[in-house]
C-alpha positions in Angstrom: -17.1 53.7 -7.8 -20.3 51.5 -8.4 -19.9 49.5 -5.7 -19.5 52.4 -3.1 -22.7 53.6 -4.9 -24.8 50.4 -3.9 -23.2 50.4 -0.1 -25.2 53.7 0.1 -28.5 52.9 -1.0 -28.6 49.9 0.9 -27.2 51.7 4.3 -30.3 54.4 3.4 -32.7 51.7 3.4 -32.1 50.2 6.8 -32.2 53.4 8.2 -35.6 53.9 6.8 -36.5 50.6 7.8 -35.8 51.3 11.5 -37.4 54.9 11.3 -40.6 53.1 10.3 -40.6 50.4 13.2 -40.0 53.4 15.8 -43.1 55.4 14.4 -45.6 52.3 14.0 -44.4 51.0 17.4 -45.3 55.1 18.8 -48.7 54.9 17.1 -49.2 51.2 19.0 -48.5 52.5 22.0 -50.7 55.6 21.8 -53.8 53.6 20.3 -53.2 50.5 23.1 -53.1 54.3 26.0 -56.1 55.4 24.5 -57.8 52.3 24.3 -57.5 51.2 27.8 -58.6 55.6 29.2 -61.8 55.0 31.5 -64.2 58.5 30.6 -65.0 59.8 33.8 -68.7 61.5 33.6 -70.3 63.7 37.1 -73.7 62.6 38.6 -76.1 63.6 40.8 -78.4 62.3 42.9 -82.7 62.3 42.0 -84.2 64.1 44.9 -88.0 64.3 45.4 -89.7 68.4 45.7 -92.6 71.0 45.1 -92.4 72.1 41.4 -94.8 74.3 39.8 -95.2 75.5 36.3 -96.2 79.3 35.7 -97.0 81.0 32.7 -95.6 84.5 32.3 -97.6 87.0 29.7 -98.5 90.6 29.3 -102.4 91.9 28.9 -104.3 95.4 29.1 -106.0 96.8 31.8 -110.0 97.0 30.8 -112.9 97.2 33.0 -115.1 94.3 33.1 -118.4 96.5 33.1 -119.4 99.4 31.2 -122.6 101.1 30.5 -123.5 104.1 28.1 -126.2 106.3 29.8 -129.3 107.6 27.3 -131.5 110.9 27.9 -134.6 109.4 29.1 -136.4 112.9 28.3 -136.2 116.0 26.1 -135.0 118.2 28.5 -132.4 121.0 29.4 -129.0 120.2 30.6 -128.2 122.7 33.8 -124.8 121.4 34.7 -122.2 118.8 33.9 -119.9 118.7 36.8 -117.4 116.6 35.1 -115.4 115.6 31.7 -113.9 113.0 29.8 -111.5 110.8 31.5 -112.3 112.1 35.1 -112.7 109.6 38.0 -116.0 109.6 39.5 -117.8 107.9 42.9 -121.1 106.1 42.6 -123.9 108.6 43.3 -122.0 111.8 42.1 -124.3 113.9 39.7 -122.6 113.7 36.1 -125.7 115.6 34.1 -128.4 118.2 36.0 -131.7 118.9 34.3 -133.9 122.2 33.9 -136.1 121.5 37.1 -138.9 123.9 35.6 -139.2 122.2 32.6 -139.1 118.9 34.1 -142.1 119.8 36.2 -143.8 121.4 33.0 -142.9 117.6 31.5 -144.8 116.5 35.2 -147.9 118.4 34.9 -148.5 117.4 31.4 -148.0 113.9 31.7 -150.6 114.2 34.4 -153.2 115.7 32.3 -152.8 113.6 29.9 -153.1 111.0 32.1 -156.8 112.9 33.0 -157.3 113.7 29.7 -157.7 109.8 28.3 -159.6 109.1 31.0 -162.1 111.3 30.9 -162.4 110.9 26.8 -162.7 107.3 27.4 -165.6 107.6 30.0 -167.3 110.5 28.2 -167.2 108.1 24.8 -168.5 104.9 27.3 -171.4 107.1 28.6 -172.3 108.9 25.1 -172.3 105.2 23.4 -174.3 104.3 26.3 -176.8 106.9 26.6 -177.1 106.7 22.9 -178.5 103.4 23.3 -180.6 104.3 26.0 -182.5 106.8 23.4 -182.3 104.1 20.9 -184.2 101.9 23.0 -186.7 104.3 23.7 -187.7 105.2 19.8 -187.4 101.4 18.9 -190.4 101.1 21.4 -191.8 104.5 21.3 -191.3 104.8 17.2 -194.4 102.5 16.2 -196.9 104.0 18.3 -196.2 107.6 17.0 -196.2 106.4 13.7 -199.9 105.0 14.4 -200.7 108.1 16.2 -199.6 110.2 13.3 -201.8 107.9 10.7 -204.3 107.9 12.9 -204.4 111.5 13.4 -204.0 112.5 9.1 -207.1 109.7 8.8 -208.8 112.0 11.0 -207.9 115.1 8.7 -208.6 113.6 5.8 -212.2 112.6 7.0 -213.3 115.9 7.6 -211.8 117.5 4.7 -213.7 114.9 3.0 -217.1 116.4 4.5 -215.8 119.6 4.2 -215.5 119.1 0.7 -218.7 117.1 0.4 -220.8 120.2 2.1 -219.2 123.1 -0.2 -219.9 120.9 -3.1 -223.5 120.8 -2.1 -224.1 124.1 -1.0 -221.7 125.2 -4.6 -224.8 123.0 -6.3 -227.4 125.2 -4.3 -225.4 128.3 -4.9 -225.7 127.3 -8.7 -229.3 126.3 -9.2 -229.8 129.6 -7.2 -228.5 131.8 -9.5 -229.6 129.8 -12.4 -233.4 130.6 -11.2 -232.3 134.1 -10.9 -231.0 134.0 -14.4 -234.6 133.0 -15.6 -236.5 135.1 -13.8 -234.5 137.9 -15.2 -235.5 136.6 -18.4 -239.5 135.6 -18.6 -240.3 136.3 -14.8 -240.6 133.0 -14.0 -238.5 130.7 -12.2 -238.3 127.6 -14.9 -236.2 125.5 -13.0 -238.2 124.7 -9.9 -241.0 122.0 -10.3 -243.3 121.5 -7.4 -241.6 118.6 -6.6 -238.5 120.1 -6.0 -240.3 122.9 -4.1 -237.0 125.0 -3.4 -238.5 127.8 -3.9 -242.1 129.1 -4.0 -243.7 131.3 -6.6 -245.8 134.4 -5.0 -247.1 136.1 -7.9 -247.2 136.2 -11.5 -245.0 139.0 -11.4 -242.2 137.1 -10.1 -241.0 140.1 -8.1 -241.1 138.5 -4.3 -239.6 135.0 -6.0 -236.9 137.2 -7.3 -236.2 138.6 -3.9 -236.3 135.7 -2.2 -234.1 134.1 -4.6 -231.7 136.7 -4.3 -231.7 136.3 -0.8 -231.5 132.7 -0.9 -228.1 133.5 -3.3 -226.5 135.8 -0.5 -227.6 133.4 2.8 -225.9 131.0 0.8 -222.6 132.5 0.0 -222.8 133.4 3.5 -223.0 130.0 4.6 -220.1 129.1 2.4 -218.3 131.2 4.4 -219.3 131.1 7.6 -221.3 127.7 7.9 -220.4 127.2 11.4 -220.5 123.6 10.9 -217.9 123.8 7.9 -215.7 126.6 11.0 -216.0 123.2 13.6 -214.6 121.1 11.4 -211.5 123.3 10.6 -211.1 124.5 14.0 -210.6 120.5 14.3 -208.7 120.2 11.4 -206.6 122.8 13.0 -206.3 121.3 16.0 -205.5 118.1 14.3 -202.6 119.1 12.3 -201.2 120.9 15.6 -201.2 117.4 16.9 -199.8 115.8 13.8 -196.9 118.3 13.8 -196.2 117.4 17.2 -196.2 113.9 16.6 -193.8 114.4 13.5 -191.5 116.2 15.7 -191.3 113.7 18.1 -191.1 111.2 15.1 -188.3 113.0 13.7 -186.5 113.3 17.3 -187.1 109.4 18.1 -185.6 108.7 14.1 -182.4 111.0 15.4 -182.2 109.5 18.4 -182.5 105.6 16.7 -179.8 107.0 13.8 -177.0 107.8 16.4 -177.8 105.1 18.6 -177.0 103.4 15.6 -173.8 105.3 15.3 -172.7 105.2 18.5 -173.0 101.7 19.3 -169.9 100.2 20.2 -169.0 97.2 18.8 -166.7 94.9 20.9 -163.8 95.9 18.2 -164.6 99.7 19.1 -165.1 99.3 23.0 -161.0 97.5 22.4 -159.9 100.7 20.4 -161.3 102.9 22.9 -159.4 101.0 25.9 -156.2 100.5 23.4 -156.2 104.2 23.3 -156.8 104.8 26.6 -154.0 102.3 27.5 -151.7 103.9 25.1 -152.2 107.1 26.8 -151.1 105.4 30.5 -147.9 103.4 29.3 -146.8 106.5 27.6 -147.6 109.3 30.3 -146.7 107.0 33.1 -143.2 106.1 31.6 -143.3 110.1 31.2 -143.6 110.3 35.0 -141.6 107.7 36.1 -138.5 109.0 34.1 -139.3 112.4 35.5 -138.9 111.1 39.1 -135.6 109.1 37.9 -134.1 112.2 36.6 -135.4 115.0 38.6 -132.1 114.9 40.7 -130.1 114.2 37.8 -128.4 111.8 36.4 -126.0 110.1 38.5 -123.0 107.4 38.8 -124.1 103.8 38.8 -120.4 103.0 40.4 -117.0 103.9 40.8 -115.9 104.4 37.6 -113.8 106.6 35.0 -115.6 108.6 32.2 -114.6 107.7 29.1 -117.2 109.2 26.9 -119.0 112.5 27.8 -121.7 113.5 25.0 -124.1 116.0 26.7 -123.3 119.7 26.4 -124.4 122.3 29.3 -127.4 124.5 27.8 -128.1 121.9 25.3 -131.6 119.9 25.1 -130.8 116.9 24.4 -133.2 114.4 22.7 -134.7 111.6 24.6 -132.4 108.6 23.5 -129.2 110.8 22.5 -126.4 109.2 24.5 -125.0 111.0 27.1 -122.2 109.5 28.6 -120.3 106.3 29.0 -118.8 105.0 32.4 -116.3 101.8 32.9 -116.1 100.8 36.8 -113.0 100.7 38.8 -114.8 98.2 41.0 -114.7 95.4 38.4 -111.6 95.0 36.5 -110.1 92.7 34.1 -107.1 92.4 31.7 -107.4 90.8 28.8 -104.5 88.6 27.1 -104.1 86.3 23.9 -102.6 83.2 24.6 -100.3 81.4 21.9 -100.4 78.0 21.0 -97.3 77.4 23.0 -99.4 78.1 26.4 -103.2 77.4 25.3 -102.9 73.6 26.8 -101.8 75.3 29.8 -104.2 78.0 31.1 -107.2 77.0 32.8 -110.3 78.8 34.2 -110.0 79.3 37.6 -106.0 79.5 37.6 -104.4 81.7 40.0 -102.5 84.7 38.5 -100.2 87.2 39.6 -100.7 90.6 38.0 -98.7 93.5 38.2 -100.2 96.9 37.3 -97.7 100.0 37.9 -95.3 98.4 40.0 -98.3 97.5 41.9 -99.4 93.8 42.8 -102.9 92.1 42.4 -104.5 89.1 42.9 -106.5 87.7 39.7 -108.0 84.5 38.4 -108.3 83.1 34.9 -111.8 84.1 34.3 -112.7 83.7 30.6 -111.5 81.7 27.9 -112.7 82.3 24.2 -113.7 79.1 22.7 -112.1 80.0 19.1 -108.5 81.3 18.2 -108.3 84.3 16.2 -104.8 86.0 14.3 -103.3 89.1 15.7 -101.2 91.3 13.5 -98.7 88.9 12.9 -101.5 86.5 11.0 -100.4 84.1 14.2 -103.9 82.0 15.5 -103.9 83.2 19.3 -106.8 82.7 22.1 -108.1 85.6 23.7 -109.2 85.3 27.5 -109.4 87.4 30.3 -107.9 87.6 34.0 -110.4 89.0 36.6 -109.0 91.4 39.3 -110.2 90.3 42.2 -108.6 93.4 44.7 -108.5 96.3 42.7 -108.0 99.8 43.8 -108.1 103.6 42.5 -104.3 103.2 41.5 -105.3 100.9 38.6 -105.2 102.7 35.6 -107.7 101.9 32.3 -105.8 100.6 29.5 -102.2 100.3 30.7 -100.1 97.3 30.6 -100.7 95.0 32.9 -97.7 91.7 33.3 -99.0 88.3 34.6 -97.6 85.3 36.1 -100.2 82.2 36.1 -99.8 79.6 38.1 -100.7 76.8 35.8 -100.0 73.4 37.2 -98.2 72.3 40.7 -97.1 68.8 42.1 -95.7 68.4 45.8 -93.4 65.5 46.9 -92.4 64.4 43.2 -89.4 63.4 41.8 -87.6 66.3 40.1 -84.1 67.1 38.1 -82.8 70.6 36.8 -84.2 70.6 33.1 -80.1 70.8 31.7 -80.1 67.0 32.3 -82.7 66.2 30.3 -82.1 65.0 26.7 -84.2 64.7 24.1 -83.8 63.1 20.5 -85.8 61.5 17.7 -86.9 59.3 20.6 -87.9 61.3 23.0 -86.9 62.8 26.6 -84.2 60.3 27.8 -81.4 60.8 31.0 -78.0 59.0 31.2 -77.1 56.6 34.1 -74.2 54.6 35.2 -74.8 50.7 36.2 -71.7 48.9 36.9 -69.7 50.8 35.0 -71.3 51.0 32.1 -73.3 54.3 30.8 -76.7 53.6 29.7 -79.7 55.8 28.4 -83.1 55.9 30.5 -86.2 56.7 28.4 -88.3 59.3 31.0 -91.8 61.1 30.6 -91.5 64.5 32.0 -94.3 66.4 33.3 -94.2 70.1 35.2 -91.3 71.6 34.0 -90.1 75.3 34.9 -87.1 77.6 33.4 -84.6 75.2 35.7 -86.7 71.9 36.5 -88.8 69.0 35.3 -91.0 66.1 37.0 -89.9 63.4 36.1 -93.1 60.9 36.5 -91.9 57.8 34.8 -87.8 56.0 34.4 -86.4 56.9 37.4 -86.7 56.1 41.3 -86.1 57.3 44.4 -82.0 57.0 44.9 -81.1 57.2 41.0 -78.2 58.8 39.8 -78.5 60.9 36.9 -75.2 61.9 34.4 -75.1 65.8 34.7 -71.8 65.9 32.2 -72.3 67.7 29.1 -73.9 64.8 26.9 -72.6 65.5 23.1 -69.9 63.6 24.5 -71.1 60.3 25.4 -72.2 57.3 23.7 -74.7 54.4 25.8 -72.6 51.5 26.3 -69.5 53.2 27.1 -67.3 52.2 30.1 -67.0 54.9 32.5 -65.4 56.2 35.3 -68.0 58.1 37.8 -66.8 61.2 39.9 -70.3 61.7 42.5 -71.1 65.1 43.1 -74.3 64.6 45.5 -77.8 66.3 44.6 
């Protein structure tokens, strides 16, 4: 029994023994088949092109001028033939004024004008005629004055004799009635001596001495009265003072005249104010007149354009520098874009573009460029520019969508590949090749590249084959088999 026991094991292990020689000579076989497999990898001939790189983006339709009209006057609005948003032709009337009370404005202005010219030469000729008189009494002034002393002097001499006379015949007068007085009392005239001899004594009696005396008393009161030499000199006197208040008039008149010459003399400060005002009056009035004649048909389109604003209202006066209206042209349009950081080494001023408004197509040109990045929405830096229009027409609609396609760089007669061959690692932008055999990596610098192709400028030459098989599955270095499939 045992020793059928140890036949079996050992007959088990030869059997395993040759199972295990068949299997490791199957795996021998199959690494030594795989081994010695040449990969076979397509290529494709290098052939030399045009390529050109174009940007594609989207923009909005805006109108590269606008201008808000201002009421140059306070005036009237007649008419407004149009509203917001309507299209309108350069010259068509967009606000009509109150014709009457634009020539009411007209008229005004005029005399105004009139006005400040005539108050400026009425003020030059009072200042000068002032001085005129002024000159006068500064020469004329000194001789009146003498005149006028003169002339009192004169007065006062004879009211000195005057005076001196009645005193003396008031001293007659008195020693008159003195003697009178005495010979009422003794008969006898006591005051006269015969050396005074005034008045002679006829009798003892006294009678004809009192007579004569009393006739001597009323000649001489008389005489006060009516001395006719006493009458000459105030008839002169008279005369005099007729003179002097002449004299004092014309003093007073030359002192007037001197005092507003005075006033009225214009100083080279006042003769400045006086033409400052005058000039005031012209700027003003004139500016007056000359927006009169820039309204007086109304207020009209500068250019083709749309009306986007409309601020006047029919009936209403509206104040000189209310706006009235706001016009972007048709004629001159733009759309405007912001440019990621992807494209902003690629858009140049001056690049063509395609643009597409409405199904519609335009020819444009890279016109503006901002020279600092701003966020949008997304907090993402982006560049604004703009594309000018340079064939617009009344299809174009303000503020739509407009899609572009800018033609950013071009190269003719260059070596090119589709863009699915190029590879690119850690290293850089490489291609694979086959030399004798053997599958090796070529380094390349690309430049235009579209959707579908690049340029290659540098690592390759005119009759290179490039590897177009799908690269995750090649190694450089490895032997390969290569199946040509032309350009």
């Amino acid at each position: 029994m045992e020793e059928k026991s140890k036949k079996r094991f050992k007959k088990r292990w030869i059997v395993l023994g040759v199972v295990g020689v068949v299997a490791a000579l199957g795996i021998w076989r199959a690494i030594s088949a795989r081994g010695s497999a040449m990969t076979t990898v397509e290529t494709a001939d290098i052939a030399r092109s045009n390529i050109e790189e174009i940007v594609s983006i989207s923009g909005t339709v805006e109108s590269a001028e606008t201008s808000d009209c201002y009421a140059e006057l306070a005036v009237r609005v007649n008419d407004l033939p149009f509203k917001a948003g309507d299209r309108v032709k350069k010259g068509d009337l967009i606000v009509a004024y109150d014709t009457d009370e634009l020539e009411i404005q007209r008229q005004t202005a005029e005399l105004n004008l009139q006005q400040a010219d005539g108050n400026y030469d009425d003020s030059i000729s009072k200042a000068g005629k002032a001085q005129s008189k002024k000159a006068v009494a500064d020469r004329d002034l000194p001789a009146i004055q003498a005149q006028i002393d003169e002339t009192q002097a004169q007065i006062d001499a004879l009211n000195e004799e005057i005076k001196q006379k009645q005193h003396r015949m008031a001293q007659v007068g008195t020693q008159l009635s003195k003697a009178s007085h005495d010979i009422n009392q003794n008969g006898k005239y006591d005051g006269v001596t015969d050396e005074d001899n005034y008045l002679e004594v006829q009798d003892e009696d006294g009678n004809e001495m009192y007579l004569s005396i009393q006739n001597a008393i009323a000649d001489n009161q008389l005489a006060q009265s009516h001395d006719e030499q006493i009458m000459g000199w105030n008839k002169q006197i008279e005369e005099l003072n007729e003179t002097l208040t002449k004299l004092n008039e014309q003093k007073t008149e030359l002192k007037s005249d001197q005092s507003a010459g005075e006033s009225a003399e214009l100083t080279s400060g006042g003769r400045n104010a006086l033409e400052a005002q005058r000039e005031l009056a012209r700027l003003t009035n004139e500016k007056t007149l000359r927006d009169i004649d820039k309204v007086g048909d109304g207020v009209k389109a500068e250019y083709n354009g749309v009306l986007t604003e409309v601020n006047a209202s029919k009936g209403a006066t509206m104040q000189a520098g209310t706006k009235l209206f706001s016009i972007a042209s048709t004629d001159r349009i733009k759309v405007t874009m912001s440019i990621s950081k992807s494209d902003m080494s690629k858009i140049k001023l001056g690049q063509a573009v395609d643009v597409t408004v409405g199904g519609r197509a335009y020819e444009g040109e890279v016109s503006w460029i901002a020279g600092a990045a701003t966020r949008n929405s997304s907090n993402v830096p982006v560049v604004a520019a703009e594309v000018t229009v340079k064939n617009p027409d009344d299809a174009i609609i303000l503020g739509v969508e407009a899609s572009m396609k800018i033609h950013t760089r071009h190269a003719d007669d260059v070596l090119v590949v589709p863009y699915e061959y190029v590879n690119t690692d850690t290293h850089g932008d490489f291609v694979y090749v086959v030399e004798d055999g053997t599958l090796l990596r070529r380094d390349v610098q690309i430049g235009i590249t579209t959707s579908t192709d690049a340029e290659i400028m540098e690592g390759l030459s005119d009759g290179d084959q490039v590897v177009t098989s799908d690269a995750s599955e090649l190694q450089e270095g490895m032997p390969v088999q290569v199946m040509h499939t032309g350009e």
